[in-house]
C-alpha positions as a Markdown table, in Angstrom:
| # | Residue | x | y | z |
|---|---|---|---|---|
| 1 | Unk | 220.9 | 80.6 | -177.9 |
| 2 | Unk | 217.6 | 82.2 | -178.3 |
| 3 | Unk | 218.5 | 85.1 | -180.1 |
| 4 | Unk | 220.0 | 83.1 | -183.2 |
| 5 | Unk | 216.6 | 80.4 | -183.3 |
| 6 | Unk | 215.3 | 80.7 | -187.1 |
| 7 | Unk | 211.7 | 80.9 | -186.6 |
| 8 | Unk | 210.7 | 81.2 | -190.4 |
| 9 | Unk | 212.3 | 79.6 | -193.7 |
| 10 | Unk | 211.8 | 82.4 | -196.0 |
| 11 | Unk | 211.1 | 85.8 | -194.7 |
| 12 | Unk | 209.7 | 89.2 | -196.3 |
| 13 | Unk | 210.3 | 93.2 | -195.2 |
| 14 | Unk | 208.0 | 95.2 | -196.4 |
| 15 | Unk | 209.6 | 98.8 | -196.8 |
| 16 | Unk | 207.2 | 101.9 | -196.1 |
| 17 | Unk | 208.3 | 105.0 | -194.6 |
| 18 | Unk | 211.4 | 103.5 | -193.4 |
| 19 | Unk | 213.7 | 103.7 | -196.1 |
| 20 | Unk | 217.1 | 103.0 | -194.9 |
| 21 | Unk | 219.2 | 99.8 | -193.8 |
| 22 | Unk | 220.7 | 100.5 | -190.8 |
| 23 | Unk | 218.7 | 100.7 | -187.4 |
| 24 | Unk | 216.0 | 99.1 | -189.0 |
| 25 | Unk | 213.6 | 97.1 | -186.2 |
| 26 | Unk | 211.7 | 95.1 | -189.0 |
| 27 | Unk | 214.9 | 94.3 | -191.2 |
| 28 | Unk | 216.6 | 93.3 | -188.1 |
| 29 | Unk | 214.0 | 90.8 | -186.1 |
| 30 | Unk | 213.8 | 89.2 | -190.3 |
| 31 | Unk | 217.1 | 88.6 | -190.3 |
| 32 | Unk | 217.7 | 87.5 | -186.7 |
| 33 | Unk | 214.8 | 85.2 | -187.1 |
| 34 | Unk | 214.5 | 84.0 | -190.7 |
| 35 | Unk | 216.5 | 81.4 | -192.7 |
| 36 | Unk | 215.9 | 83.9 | -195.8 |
| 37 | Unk | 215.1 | 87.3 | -195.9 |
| 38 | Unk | 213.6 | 89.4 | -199.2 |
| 39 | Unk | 212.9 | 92.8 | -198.9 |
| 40 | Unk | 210.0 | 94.7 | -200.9 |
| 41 | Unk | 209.1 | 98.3 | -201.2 |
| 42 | Unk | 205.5 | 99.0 | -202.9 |
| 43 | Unk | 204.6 | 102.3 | -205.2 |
| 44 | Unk | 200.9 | 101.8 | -203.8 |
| 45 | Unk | 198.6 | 103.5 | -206.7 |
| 46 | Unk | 195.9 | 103.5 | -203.6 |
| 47 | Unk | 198.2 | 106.9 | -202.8 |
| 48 | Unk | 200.0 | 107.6 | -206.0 |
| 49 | Unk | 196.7 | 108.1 | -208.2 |
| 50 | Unk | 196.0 | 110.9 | -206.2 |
| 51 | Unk | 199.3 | 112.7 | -206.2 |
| 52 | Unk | 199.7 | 115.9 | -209.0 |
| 53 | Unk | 202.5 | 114.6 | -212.0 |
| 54 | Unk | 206.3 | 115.5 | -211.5 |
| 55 | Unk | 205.5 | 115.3 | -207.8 |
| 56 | Unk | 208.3 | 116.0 | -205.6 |
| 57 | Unk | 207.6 | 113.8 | -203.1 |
| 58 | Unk | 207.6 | 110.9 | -205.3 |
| 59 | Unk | 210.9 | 112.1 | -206.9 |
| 60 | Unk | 212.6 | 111.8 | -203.3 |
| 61 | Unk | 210.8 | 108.7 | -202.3 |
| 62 | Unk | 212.3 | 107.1 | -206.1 |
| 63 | Unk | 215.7 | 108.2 | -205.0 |
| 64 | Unk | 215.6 | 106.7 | -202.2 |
| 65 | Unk | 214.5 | 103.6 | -203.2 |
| 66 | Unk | 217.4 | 103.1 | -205.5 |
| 67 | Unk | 219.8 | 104.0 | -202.5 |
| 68 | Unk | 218.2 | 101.7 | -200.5 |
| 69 | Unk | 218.6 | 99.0 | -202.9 |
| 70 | Unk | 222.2 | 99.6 | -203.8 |
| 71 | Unk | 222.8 | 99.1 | -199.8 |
| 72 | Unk | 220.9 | 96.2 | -199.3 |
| 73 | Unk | 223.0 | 95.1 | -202.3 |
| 74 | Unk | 226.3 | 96.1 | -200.1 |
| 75 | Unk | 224.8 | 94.5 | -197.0 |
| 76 | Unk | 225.0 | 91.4 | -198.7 |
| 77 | Unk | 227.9 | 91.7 | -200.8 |
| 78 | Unk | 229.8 | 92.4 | -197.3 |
| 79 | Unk | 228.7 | 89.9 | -195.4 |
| 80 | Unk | 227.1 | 87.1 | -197.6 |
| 81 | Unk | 228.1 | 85.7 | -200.9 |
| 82 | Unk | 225.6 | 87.2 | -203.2 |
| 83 | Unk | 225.7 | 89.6 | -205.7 |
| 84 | Unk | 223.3 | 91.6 | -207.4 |
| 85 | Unk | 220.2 | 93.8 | -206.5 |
| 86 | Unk | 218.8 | 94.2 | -202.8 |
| 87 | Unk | 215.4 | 95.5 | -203.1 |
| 88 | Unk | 212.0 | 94.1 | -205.2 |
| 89 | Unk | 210.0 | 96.7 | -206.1 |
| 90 | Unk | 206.3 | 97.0 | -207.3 |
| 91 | Unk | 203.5 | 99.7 | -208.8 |
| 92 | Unk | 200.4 | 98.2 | -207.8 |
| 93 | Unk | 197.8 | 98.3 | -204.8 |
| 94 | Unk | 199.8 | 97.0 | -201.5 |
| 95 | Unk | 197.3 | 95.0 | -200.4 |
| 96 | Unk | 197.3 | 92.9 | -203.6 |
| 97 | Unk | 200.8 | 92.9 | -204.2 |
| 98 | Unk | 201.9 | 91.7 | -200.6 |
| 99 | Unk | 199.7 | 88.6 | -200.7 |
| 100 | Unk | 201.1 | 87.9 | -204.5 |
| 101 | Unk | 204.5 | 88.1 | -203.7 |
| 102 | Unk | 204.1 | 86.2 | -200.8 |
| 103 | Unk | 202.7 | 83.4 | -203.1 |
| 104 | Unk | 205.5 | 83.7 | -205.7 |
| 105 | Unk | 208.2 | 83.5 | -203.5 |
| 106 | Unk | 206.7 | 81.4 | -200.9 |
| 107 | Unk | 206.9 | 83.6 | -197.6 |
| 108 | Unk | 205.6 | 81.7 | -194.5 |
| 109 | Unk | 206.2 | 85.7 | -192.9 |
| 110 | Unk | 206.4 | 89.2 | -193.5 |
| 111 | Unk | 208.0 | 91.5 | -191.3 |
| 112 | Unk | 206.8 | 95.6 | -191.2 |
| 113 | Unk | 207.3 | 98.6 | -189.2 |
| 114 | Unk | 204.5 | 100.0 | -186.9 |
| 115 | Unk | 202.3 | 102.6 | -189.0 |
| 116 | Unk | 200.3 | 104.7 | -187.1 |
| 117 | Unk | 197.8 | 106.5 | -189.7 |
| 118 | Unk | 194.4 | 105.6 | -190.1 |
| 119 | Unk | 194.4 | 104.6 | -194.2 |
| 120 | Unk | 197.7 | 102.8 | -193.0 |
| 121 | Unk | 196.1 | 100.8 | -190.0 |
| 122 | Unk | 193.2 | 99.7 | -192.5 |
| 123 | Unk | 195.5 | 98.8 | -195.3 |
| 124 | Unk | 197.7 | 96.8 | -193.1 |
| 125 | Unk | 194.8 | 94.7 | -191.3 |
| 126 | Unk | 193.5 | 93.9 | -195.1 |
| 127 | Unk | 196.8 | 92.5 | -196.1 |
| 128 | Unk | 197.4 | 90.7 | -192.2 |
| 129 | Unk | 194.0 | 89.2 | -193.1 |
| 130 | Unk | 194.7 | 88.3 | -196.8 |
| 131 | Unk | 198.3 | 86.4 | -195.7 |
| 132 | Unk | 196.4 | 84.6 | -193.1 |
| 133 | Unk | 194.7 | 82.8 | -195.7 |
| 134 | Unk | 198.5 | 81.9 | -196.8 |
| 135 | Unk | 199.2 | 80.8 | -193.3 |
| 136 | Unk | 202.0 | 83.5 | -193.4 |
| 137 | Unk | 202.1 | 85.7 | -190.5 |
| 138 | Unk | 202.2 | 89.3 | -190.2 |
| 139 | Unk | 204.6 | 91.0 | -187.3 |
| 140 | Unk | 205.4 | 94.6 | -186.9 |
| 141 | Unk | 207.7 | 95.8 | -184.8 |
| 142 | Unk | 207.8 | 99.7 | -183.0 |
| 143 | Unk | 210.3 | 101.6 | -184.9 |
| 144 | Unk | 209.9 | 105.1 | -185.8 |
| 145 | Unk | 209.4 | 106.5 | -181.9 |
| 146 | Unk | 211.1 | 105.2 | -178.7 |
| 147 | Unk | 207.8 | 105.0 | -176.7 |
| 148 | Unk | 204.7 | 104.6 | -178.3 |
| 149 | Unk | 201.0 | 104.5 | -177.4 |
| 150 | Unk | 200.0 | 103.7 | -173.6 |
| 151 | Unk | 203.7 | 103.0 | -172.9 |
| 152 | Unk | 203.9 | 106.2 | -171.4 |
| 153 | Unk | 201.2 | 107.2 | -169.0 |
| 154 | Unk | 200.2 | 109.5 | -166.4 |
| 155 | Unk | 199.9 | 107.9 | -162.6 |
| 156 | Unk | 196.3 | 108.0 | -163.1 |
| 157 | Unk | 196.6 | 105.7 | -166.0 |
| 158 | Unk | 195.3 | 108.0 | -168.6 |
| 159 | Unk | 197.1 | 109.8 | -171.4 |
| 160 | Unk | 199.1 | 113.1 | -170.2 |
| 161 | Unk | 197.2 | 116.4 | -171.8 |
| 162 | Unk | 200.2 | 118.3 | -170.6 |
| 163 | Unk | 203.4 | 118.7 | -172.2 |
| 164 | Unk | 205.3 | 119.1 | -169.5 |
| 165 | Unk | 204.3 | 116.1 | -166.8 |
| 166 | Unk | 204.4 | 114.2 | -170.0 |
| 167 | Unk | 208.4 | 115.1 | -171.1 |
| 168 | Unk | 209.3 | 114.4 | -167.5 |
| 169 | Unk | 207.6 | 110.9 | -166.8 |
| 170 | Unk | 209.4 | 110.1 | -170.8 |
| 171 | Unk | 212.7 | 111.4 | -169.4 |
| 172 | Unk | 212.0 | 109.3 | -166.1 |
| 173 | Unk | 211.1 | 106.3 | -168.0 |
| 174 | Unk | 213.8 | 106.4 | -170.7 |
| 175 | Unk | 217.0 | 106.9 | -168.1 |
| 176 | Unk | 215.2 | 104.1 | -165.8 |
| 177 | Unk | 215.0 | 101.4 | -168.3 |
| 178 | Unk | 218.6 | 101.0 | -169.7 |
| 179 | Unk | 218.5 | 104.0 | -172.0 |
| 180 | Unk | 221.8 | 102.7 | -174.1 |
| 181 | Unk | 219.3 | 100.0 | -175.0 |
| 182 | Unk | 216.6 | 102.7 | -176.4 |
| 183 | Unk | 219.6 | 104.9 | -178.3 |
| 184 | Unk | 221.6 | 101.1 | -179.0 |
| 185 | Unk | 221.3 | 100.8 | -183.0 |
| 186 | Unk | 219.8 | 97.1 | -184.0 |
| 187 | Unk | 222.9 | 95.3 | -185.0 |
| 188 | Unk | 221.5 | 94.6 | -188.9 |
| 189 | Unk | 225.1 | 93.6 | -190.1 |
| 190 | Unk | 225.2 | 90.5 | -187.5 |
| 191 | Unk | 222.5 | 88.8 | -189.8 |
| 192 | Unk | 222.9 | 90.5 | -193.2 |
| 193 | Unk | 224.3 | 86.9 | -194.8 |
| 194 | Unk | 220.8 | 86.1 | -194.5 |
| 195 | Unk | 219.2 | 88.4 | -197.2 |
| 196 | Unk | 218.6 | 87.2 | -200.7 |
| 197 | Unk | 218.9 | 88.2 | -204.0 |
| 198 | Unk | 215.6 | 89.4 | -205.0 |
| 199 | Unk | 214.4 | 87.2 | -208.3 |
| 200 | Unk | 213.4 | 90.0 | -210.3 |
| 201 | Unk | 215.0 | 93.8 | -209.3 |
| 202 | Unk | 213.4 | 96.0 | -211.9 |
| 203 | Unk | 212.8 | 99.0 | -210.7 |
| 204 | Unk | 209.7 | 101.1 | -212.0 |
| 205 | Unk | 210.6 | 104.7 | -213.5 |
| 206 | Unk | 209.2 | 107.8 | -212.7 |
């Protein structure tokens, strides 16, 4: 079948503002099309050096991170053979520390979550165009929103300007288009056996 063809031998998700794994769009096209799947989160000092100290933001983000590691550990655990930490995790710049640890564990892909900011859009094409050099590709996948962009359009074509018009065509075009699929949760656990322990699952302090 289709849905089960491994595309890629060895497989990374990069973790940004989607910390959880469940209903995850970039953990779960990894897993459904990657032999082996590691999963990274990056403490990028490009936006931590300009965060105060005892920041609570960071405090919450660093929680979360070991949460998400202990249930990528479960995930595995459950439904592989693995034991062990889920989650690699770095201080450094992203766009240096994607490219390395797609040398050091010899990715051929690296699988992200649509960003939508401008310093995000930048940072993301930098690394896309340093892993190219690697002849790894770089796929991100719509995620955080269930229509994006021009996926949603007036009948002229355009943007909507209005709230209104614009909630009703969404409405329209969500119940028209198999709306279980839109609410449907990405079935993670159907692939999980594919994730792998992480070589090194140190996790920096605050």
């Amino acid at each position: 079948m289709q849905e089960n063809k491994v595309l890629f031998q060895r497989a990374l998700v990069w973790f940004r503002r989607d910390l959880r794994s469940v209903d995850h769009a970039a953990l779960y096209h990894a897993l459904r099309q990657s032999k082996t799947v590691y999963c990274a989160f990056i403490f990028d000092k490009t936006i931590l050096n300009n965060l105060p100290e005892n920041d609570r933001r960071l405090a919450f983000i660093h929680a979360s991170i070991i949460e998400l590691d202990k249930a990528l550990a479960k995930l595995r655990s459950d439904f592989g053979s693995n034991a062990g930490a889920g989650l690699l995790v770095r201080y450094a710049h992203a766009e240096a520390a994607i490219p390395q640890l797609v040398n050091e564990l010899n990715i051929d892909a690296v699988f992200v979550n649509h960003d939508y900011e401008p310093q995000a859009n930048a940072r993301d094409t930098e690394v896309k165009q340093a892993l190219a050099k690697h002849r790894c590709a770089f796929l991100s996948y719509k995620d955080q929103v269930i229509f994006e962009k021009s996926e949603v359009l007036s009948q002229a074509n355009t943007p909507f300007s209005v709230y209104t018009p614009y909630k009703n065509a969404w409405l329209k075009k969500f119940h028209a288009e198999a709306s279980d699929f839109y609410s449907r949760s990405y079935p993670i656990e159907k692939y999980a056996h594919r994730l792998a322990a992480p070589p090194d699952c140190t996790c920096p302090t605050l």
